[in-house]
N, C-alpha and C positions, 0 to 999 in steps of 0.2 A: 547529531542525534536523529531519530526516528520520530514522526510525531503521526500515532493513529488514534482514531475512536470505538468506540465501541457502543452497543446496545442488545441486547441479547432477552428483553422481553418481547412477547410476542412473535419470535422469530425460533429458527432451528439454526443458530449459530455456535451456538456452546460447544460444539465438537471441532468445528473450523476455527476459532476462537483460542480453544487451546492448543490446537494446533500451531498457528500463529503462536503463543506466547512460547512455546515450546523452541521453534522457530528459531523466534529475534534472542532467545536466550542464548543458540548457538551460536547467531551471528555475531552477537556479542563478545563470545569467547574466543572467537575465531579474528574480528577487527577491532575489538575496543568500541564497536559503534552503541549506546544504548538508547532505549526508548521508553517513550513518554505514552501511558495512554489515558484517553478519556475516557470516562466510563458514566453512566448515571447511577444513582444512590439505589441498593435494595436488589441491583439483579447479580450479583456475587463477583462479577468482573473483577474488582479489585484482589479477591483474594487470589484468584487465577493470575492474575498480574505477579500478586508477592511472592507467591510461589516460585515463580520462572524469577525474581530479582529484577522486574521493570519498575519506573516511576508511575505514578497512576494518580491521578485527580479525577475529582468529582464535578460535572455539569449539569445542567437538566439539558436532555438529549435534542428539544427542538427551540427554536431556529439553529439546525446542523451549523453552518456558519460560525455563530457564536460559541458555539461547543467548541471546535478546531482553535477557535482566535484563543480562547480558555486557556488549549494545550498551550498555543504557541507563548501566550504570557509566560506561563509555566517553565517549558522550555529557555525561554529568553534566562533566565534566572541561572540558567547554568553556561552561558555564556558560549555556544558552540557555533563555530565558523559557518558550519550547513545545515539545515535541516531538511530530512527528506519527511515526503507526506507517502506516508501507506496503507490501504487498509486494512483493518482486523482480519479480511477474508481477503486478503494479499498473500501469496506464498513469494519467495523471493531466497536466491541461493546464496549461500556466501561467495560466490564466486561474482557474484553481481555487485556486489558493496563491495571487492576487493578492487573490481575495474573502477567504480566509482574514486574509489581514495586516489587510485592512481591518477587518473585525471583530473584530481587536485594540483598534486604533487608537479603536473604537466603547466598546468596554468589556473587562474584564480577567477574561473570561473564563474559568471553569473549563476547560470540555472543550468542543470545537467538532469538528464530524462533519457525516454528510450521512445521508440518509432513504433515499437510491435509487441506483441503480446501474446499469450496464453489464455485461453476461457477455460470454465467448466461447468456446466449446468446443474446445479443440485436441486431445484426450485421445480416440485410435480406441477405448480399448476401454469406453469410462463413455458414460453418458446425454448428450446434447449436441452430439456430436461434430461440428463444423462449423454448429453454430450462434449466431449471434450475436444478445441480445435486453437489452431494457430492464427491469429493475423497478421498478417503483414504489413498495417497500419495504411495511412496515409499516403503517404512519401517520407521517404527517411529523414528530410529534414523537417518535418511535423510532428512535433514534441507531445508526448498523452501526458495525463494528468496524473496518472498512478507513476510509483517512482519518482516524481519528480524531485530535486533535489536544488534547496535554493539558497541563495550566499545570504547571510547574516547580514551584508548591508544593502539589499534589496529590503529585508527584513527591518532592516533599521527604518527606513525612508517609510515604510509604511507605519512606523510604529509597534510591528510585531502584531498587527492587527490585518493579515494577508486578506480577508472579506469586509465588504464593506460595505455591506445591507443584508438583512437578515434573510435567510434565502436556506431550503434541504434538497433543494437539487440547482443544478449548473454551478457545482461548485471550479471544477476544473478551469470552464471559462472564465469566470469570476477573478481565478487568482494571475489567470493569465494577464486580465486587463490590467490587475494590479501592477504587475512585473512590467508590462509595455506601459504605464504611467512613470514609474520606475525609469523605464531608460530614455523618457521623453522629458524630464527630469531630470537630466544630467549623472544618472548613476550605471555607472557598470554593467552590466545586464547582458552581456556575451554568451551564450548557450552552445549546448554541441550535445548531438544525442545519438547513443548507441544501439544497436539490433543487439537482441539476446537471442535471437538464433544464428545470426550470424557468429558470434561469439561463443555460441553454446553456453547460455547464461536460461537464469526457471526466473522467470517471473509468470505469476499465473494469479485471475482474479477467479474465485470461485463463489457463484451466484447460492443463493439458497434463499431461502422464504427469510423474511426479516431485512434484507439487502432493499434498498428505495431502487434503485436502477435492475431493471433487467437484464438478461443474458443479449446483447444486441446483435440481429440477424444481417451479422457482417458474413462477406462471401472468406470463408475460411477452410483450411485444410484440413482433415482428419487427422487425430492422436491420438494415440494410445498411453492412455493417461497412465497407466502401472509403470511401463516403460520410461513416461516424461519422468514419475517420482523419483524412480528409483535411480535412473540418470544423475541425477541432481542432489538428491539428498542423501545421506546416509540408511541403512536399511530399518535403525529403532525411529525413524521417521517418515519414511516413506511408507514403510510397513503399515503402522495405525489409518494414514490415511488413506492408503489404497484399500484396505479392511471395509473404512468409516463409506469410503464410494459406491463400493463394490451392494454394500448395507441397505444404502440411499437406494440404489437403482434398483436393485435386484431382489432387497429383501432374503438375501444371505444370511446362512448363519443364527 
C-alpha cells in the first residue's frame, strides 16, 4: 500500500492534490496497489479521497511525524507486505510501481527507493518558481526518501511507529535511522534502488506554497515539463496538469 498526507489549508495544494488522488486511483487499477491518506478534519481532503476510492483517516496535521505513524497504524490493519511513503504532491507513473512489484517478486527486499528525481517549482515566492528539472541524486546507491518503499517487518520491529520524536521537517532522515536501527537489530533490511531516468520511470515532486520544504537549488538539468507529463501519463491526465502549470506560471487562460 501507499501511505501519504495531506493538508490543504493555507496552502495552494487542492489542485496538485487532486491530481494525486486522480493519480493513485490509476495506479490502482493498473497494479492492485492502494492508498492510505491522511488528511486533517474540515479542509475536504477526505471527500477528494472518496471520490478517487482511497482509505483516508483523520489527524491533526502537526507534529507531521505523528500524522504519518497515524497512517501507518492505519495501514498496519490491512496487513500489506510493503508500504511505500509518497506525497500528496508526488506524481509517480505506473510504470514505476510495476518495476517496484517486480523487485519483489526478485527478492524480499528490505527497503526499495530511487537515487534521482524530477522537480517543479510551483511556489511564486521560493527559489524555483516555474521551473521544472532533473536530478541525478547523490550516487546511485543513495536512497531519497520520496518513494521509498519499506518491508512489513522493518515495520514490524519498529511497531508501525516509523518516527520516533515528534519532528515536521527531517523526516526522510528520521526514518532512515529507524530502518539502520532495524538492521543493527538483527532484522533484514537489504535495499536496492532504481533510476527513473535511467528506466524511463515519472516520479516527480511538485513544490507549491503550503509544501514545509522548498524547491532545493540542486545543480539540475532542464525539462520540459508538457513533454515529462505527457511522456508518462495518459493525456485525460497529463492534460489538466499541464493546463494547471501552464495557469500557475503564466496566468493563462
Amino acid at each position: 500500500m501507499v501511505l501519504s498526507a495531506v493538508h490543504l489549508e493555507g496552502g495552494t495544494r487542492h489542485d496538485i492534490y487532486r491530481f494525486f488522488c486522480k493519480r493513485m486511483e490509476a495506479v490502482r487499477s493498473a497494479t492492485g496497489i492502494e492508498t492510505l491518506i491522511v488528511g486533517t478534519t474540515g479542509d475536504g481532503a477526505g471527500d477528494v479521497a472518496a471520490k478517487h476510492g482511497h482509505h483516508f483517516i483523520e489527524h491533526q496535521n502537526k507534529p507531521l511525524s505523528y500524522k504519518f505513524n497515524a497512517g501507518l497504524q492505519a495501514i498496519r490493519e490491512h496487513n500489506p507486505d510493503y508500504v511505500m511513503i509518497l506525497g500528496s504532491d508526488d506524481i509517480a507513473s505506473d510504470s514505476l510501481f510495476h518495476a517496484y512489484k517486480a523487485l519483489t517478486l526478485q527478492h524480499e527486499y528490505g527497503v526499495i527507493g530511487v537515487h534521482d528525481l524530477y522537480f517543479m517549482g510551483l511556489h511564486d515566492k521560493r527559489w524555483g518558481f516555474g521551473y521544472c528539472g532533473y536530478w541525478k541524486g547523490r550516487k546511485q546507491s543513495y536512497m531519497l526518501g520520496v518513494g521509498r518503499m519499506i518491508h512489513k517487518r522493518i515495520l514490524d520491529y519498529c511497531d508501525w511507529n516509523l518516527w520516533y520524536d515528534a519532528r515536521n521537517s527531517g523526516l526522510d532522515g528520521a526514518a532512515s535511522k529507524t530502518i539502520k536501527n532495524a538492521k543493527q537489530a538483527g532484522v533484514n533490511a537489504d535495499s536496492i534502488t532504481i533510476g527513473i531516468k535511467k528506466h524511463n520511470h515519472l516520479l516527480i515532486d511538485i513544490k507549491t506554497r503550503g509544501n514545509i520544504s522548498s524547491m532545493s537549488n540542486f545543480e539540475m538539468d532542464d525539462v520540459e515539463y508538457d513533454r515529462l507529463f505527457f511522456d508518462h501519463l495518459s493525456p485525460d491526465e497529463a492534460g489538466p496538469i499541464v493546463f494547471h502549470i501552464d495557469k500557475t506560471i503564466y496566468g493563462k487562460y
